[in-house]
C-alpha positions as CSV (number, residue, x, y, z in Angstrom):
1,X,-27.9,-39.7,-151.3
2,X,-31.5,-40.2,-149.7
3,X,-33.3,-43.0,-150.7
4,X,-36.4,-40.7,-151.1
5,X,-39.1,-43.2,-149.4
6,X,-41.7,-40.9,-148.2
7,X,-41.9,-39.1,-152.0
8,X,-41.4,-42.4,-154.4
9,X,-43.9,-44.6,-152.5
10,X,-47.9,-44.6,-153.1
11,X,-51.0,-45.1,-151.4
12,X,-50.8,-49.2,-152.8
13,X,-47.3,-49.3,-151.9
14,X,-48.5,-49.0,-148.4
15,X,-50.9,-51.4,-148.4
16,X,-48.4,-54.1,-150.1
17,X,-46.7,-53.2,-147.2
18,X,-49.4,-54.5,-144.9
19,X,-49.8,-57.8,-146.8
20,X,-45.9,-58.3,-146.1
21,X,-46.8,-57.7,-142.5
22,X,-49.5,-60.2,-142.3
23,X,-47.5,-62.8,-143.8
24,X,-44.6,-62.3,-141.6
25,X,-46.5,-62.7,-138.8
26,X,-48.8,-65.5,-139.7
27,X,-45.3,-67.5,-140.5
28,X,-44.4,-66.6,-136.9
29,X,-47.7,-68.2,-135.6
30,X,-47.7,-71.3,-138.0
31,X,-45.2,-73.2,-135.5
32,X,-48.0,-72.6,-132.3
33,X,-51.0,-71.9,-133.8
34,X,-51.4,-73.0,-138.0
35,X,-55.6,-72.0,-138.0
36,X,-54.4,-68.9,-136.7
37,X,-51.6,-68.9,-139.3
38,X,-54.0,-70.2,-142.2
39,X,-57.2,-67.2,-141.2
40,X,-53.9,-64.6,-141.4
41,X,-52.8,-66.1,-145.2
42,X,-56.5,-65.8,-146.1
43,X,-56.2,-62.1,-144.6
44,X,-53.0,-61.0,-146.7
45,X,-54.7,-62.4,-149.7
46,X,-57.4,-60.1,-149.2
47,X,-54.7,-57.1,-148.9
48,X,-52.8,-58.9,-151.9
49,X,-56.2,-58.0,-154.2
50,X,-57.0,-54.3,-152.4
51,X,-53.2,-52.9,-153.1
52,X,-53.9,-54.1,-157.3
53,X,-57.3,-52.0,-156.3
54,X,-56.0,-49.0,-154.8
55,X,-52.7,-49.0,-157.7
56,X,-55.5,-49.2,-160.4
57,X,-57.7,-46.3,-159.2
58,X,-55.0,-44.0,-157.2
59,X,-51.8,-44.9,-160.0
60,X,-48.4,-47.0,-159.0
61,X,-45.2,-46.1,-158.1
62,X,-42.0,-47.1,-159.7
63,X,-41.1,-49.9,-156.9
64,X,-45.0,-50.6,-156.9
65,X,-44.9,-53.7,-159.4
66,X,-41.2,-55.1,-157.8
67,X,-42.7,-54.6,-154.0
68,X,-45.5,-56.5,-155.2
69,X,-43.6,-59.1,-156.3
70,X,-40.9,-59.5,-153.0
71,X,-44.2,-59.4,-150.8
72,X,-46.0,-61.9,-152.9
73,X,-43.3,-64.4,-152.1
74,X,-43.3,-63.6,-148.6
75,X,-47.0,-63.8,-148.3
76,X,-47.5,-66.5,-150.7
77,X,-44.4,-68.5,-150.9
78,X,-42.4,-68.7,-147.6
79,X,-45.5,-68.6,-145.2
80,X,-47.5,-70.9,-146.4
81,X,-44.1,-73.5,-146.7
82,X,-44.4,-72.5,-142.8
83,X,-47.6,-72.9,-142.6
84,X,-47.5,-76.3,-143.6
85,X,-44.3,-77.3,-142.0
86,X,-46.4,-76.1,-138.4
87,X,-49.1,-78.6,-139.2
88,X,-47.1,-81.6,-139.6
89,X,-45.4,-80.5,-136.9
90,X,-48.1,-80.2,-134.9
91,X,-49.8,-83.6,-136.4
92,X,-46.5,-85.8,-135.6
93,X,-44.1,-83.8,-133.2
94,X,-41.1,-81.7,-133.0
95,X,-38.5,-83.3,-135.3
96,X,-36.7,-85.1,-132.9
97,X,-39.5,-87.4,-132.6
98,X,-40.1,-87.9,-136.6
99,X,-39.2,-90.6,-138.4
100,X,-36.2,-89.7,-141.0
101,X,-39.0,-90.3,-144.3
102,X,-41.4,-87.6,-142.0
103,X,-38.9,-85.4,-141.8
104,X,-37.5,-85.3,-145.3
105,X,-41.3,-85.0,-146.3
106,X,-41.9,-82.2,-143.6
107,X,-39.2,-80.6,-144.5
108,X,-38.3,-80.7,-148.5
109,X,-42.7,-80.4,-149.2
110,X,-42.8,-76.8,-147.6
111,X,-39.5,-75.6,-149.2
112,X,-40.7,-76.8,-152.7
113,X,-43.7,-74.8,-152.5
114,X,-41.7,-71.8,-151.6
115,X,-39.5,-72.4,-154.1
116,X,-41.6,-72.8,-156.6
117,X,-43.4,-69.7,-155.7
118,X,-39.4,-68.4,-155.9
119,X,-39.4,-69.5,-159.3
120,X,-43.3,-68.3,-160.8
121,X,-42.4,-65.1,-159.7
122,X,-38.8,-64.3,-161.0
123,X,-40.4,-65.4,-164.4
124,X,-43.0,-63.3,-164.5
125,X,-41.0,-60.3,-163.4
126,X,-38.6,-61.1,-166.5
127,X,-40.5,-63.1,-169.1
128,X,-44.4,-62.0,-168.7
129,X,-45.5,-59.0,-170.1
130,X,-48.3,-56.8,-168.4
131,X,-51.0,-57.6,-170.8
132,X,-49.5,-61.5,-171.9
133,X,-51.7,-64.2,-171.0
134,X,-50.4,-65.6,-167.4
135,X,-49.8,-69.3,-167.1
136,X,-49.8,-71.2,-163.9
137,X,-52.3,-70.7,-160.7
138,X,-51.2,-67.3,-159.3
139,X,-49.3,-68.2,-156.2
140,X,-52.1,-66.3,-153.6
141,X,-54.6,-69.0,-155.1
142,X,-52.6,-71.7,-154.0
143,X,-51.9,-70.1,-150.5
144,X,-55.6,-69.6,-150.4
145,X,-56.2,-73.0,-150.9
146,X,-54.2,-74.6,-148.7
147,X,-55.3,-72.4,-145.5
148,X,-58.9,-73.3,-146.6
149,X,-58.5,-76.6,-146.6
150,X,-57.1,-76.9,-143.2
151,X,-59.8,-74.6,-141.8
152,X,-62.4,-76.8,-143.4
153,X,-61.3,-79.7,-140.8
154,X,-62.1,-82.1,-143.9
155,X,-58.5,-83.1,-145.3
156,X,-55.9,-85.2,-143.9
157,X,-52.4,-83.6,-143.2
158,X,-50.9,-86.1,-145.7
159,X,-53.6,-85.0,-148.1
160,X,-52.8,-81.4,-147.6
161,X,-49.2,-82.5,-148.1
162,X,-49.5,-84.1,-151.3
163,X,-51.8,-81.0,-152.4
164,X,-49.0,-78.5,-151.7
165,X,-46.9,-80.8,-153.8
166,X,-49.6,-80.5,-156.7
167,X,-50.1,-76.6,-156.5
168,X,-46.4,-76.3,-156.2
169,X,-45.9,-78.0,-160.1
170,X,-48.7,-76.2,-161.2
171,X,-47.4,-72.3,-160.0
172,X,-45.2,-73.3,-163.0
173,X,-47.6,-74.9,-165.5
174,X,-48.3,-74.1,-169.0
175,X,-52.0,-74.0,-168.3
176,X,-53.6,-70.5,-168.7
177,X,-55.6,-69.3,-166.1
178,X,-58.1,-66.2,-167.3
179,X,-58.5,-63.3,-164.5
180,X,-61.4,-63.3,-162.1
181,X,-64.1,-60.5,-163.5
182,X,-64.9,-58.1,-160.2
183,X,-68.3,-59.2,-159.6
184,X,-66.4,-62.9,-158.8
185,X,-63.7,-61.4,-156.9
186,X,-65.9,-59.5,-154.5
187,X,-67.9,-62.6,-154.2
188,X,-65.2,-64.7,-153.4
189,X,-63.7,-61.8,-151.2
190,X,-67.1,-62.0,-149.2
191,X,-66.6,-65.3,-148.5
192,X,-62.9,-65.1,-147.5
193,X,-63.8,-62.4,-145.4
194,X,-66.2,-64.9,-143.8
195,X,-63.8,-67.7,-143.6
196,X,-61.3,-65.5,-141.6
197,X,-63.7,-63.9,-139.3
198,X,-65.4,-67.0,-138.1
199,X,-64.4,-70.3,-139.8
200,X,-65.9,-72.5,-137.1
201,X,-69.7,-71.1,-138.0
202,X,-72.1,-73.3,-139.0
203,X,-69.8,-76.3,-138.8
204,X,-67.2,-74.3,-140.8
205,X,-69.1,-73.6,-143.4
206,X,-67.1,-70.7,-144.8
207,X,-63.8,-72.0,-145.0
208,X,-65.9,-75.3,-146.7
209,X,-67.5,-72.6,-149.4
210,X,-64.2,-71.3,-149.9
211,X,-62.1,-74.2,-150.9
212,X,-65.3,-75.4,-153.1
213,X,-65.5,-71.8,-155.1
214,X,-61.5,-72.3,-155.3
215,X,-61.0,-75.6,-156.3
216,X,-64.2,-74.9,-158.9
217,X,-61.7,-72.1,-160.4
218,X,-58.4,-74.4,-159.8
219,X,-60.1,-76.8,-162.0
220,X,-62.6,-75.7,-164.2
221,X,-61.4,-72.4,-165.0
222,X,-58.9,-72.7,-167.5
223,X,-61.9,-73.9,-169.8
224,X,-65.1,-72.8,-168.4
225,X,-64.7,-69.3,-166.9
226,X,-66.2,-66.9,-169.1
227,X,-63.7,-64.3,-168.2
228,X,-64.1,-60.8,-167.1
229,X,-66.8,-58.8,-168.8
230,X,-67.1,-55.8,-166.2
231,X,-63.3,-55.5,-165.1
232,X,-61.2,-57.7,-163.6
233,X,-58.6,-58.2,-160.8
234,X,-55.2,-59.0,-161.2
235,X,-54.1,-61.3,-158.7
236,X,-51.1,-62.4,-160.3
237,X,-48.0,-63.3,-160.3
């Protein structure tokens, strides 16, 4: 029996490929190099939104939605967990040299985020329908957030640790977040672009934009967003 791969996969399923890539690798470089690590999680994020592009204009495969999903954990779940794990790291030392409450925190903060991430996903796949309204921050905003915070240079590492703890609860929260219309999207996408490309510009500037337009959306949008009124983009689950 042949698995068939070259016939039952489509133009998206290739890209979604790519974003797995780019979050593989950036979990690599988290341990040596987190900005590095945190510009490649803003990169897959980018990929994350053109492969619900590409599946909406060219049609998705039958693995499309499922591939989606695995990657999304990869991109958004595990490498971020590594991606904060290489900053304490990097902030207090190898874990020989942490104290046993550092290390419990280093340790047990990351994996809850990917766990969580775990978690948002497996109930979507099972319990939220394709047009249902879609509780809890999409797991790529809170990946996004995180990297553009620590390419901001403006928030502690025990800051950034107790926001990965927040936007790990609220992957799972009964608040309803609406989808970003396109005109927002490609706004934000510029930015991000921006952020990656060169986030020490203007005194980081772009990674400082970022985080602003993010947060605004983290915590204002549930209320105040006006929604999609020229098509939006699905960056969920």
């Amino acid at each position: 029996m042949s698995l068939q791969v070259s016939r039952r996969l489509g133009p998206a399923d290739g890209v979604t490929l790519i974003n797995a890539v780019v979050g593989f690798v950036a979990g690599v470089v988290a341990f040596t190099d987190p900005r590095l690590a945190a510009r490649l999680v803003l990169l897959a994020a980018i990929v994350d939104a053109l492969d619900g592009i590409i599946a909406r204009s060219a049609g998705n495969s039958d693995v499309g939605p499922l591939l989606d999903s695995i990657t999304d954990i990869v991109s958004f779940g595990t490498t971020p967990g590594l991606f904060v794990y290489g900053i304490v790291r990097l902030e207090y030392g190898a874990l020989d040299d942490l104290s046993p409450l550092v290390l419990a925190v280093a340790l047990l903060v990351p994996a809850g985020f990917a766990a969580f991430s775990i978690l948002r996903t497996a109930f979507y796949e099972v319990y939220v329908g394709e047009g249902e309204d879609r509780p809890g921050i999409p797991n790529a905003l809170a990946a996004v957030i995180l990297a553009a915070a620590y390419l901001s240079g403006l928030v502690p590492v025990p800051v950034l640790l107790g926001a990965t703890v927040v936007l790990s609860v609220l992957m799972v929260a009964p608040v309803r977040y609406p989808k970003l219309a396109v005109r927002d999207a490609f706004a934000l996408g510029v930015i991000q672009a921006l952020a990656i490309l060169v986030p020490s510009a203007f005194h980081g500037v772009f990674p400082i934009a970022l985080l602003v337009a993010a947060m605004a959306y983290l915590t204002l949008g549930p209320v105040y967003y006006w929604g999609p009124s020229n098509g939006s983009v699905d960056n969920a689950p």
